[in-house]
C-alpha positions as CSV (number, residue, x, y, z in Angstrom):
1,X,255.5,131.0,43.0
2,X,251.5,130.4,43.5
3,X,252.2,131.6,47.1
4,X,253.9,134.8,45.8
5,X,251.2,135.4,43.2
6,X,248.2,135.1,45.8
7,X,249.9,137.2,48.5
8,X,250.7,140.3,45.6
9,X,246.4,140.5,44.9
10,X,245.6,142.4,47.7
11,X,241.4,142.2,48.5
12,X,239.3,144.4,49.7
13,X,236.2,143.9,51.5
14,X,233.2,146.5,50.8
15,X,230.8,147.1,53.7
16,X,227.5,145.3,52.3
17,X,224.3,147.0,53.2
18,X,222.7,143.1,53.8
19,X,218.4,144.9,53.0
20,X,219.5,146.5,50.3
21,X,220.5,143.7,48.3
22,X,217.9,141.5,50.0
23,X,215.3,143.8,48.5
24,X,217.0,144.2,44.9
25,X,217.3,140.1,44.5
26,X,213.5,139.1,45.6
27,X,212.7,136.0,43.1
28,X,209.7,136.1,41.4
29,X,207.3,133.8,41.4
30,X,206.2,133.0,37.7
31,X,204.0,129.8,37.7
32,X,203.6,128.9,34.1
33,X,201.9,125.7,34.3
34,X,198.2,128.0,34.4
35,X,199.0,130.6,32.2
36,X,197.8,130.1,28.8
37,X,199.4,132.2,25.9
38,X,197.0,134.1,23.5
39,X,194.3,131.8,22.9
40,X,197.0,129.2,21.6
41,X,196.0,125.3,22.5
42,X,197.7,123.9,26.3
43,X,201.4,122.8,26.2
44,X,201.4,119.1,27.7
45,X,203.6,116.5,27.8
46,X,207.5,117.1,25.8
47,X,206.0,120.5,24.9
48,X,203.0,118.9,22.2
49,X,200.3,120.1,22.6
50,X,197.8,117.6,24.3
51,X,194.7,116.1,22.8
52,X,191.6,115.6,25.0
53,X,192.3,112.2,26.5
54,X,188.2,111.4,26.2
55,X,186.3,110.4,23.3
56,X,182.4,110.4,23.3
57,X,180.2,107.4,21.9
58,X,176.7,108.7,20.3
59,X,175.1,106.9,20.7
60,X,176.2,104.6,23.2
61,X,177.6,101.3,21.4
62,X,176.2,97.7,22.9
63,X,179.8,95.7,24.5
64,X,180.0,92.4,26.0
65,X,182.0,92.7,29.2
66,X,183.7,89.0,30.2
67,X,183.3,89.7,33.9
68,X,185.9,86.7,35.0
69,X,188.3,88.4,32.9
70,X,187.5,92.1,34.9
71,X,187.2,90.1,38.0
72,X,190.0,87.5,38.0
73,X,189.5,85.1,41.4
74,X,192.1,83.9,43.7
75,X,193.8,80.5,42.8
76,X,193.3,77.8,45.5
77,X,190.2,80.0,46.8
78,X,188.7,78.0,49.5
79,X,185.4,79.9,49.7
80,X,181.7,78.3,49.9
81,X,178.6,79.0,47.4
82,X,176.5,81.6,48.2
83,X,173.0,81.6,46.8
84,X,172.5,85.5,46.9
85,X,176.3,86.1,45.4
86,X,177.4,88.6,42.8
87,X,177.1,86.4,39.7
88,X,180.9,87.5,38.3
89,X,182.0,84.5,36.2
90,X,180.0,85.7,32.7
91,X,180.1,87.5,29.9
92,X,177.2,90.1,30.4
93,X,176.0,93.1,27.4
94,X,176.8,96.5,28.7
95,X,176.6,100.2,27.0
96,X,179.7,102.2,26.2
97,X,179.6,105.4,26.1
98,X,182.9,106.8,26.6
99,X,186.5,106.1,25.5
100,X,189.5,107.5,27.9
101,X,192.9,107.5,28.1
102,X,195.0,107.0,31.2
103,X,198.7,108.1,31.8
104,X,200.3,105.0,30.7
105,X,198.5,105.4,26.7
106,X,196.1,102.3,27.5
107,X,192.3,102.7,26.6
108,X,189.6,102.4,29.1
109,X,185.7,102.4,28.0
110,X,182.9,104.0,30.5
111,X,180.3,101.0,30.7
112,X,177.1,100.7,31.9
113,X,176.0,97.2,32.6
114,X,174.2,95.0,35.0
115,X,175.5,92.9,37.7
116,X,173.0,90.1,38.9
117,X,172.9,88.6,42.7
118,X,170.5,85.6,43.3
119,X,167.4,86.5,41.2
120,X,167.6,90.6,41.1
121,X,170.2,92.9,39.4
122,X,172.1,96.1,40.2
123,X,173.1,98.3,37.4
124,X,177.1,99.9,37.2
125,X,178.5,101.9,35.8
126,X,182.8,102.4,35.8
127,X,185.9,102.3,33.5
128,X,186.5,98.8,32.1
129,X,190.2,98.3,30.3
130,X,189.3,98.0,26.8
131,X,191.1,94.5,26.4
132,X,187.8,92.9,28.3
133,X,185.6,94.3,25.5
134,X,183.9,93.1,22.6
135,X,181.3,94.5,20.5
136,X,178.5,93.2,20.5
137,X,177.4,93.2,16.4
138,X,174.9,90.3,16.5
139,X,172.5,91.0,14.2
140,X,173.3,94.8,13.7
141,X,173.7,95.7,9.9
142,X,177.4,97.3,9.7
143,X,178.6,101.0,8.5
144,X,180.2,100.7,5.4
């Protein structure tokens, strides 16, 4: 019966003019993701808009940074003492003076603090997880 059906719809074939319909079915390009729409605030992430990921701190606030906590050594290191090596296993007083947020929703603080080797210091300043930081309120009168 199916055989019969298929064999009673008779097709025909239409010539096809091939740059003709080429031209008439061109896909535009339409890149959203730098368009902005009337002055209304950036779509980001699940369509909210997105809040600037970086908070300022004016003035800068005073930290202590546990370096062996930012700068974890290797277990069963087998290296020798240096006299004139970065001095890393401390808890040093930096300056934050920014807060930022990375992909993942953690915290990060832009710190400024020093980094002695033998008798001199070098100062540096890079993101620092916000976990290894402490404020530093010894003998500042708090906000209230």
């Amino acid at each position: 019966m199916l055989v019969a059906l298929f064999n009673a719809v008779k097709v025909e074939s239409v010539p096809l003019n091939l740059k003709k319909f080429q031209a008439n079915c061109k896909p535009s390009v339409i890149r959203t993701y730098d368009r902005s729409v009337s002055g209304l605030a950036s779509i980001g992430y699940n369509g909210q808009p997105a809040r600037n990921p970086f908070r300022v701190v004016r003035p800068p606030i005073t930290v202590l940074i546990d370096l062996t906590v930012l700068f974890p050594r290797e277990p069963h290191r087998s290296g020798r003492f240096h006299a004139n090596g970065l001095q890393l296993h401390k808890v040093v007083e930096g300056r934050l003076s920014c807060w930022g947020m990375c992909e993942q929703g953690d915290w990060w603080g832009l710190v400024t603090y020093p980094i002695a080797y033998g008798s001199k210091r070098k100062t540096v300043t890079h993101w620092v997880p916000a976990w290894t930081l402490r404020r530093n309120d010894a003998g500042a009168p708090r906000a209230r």
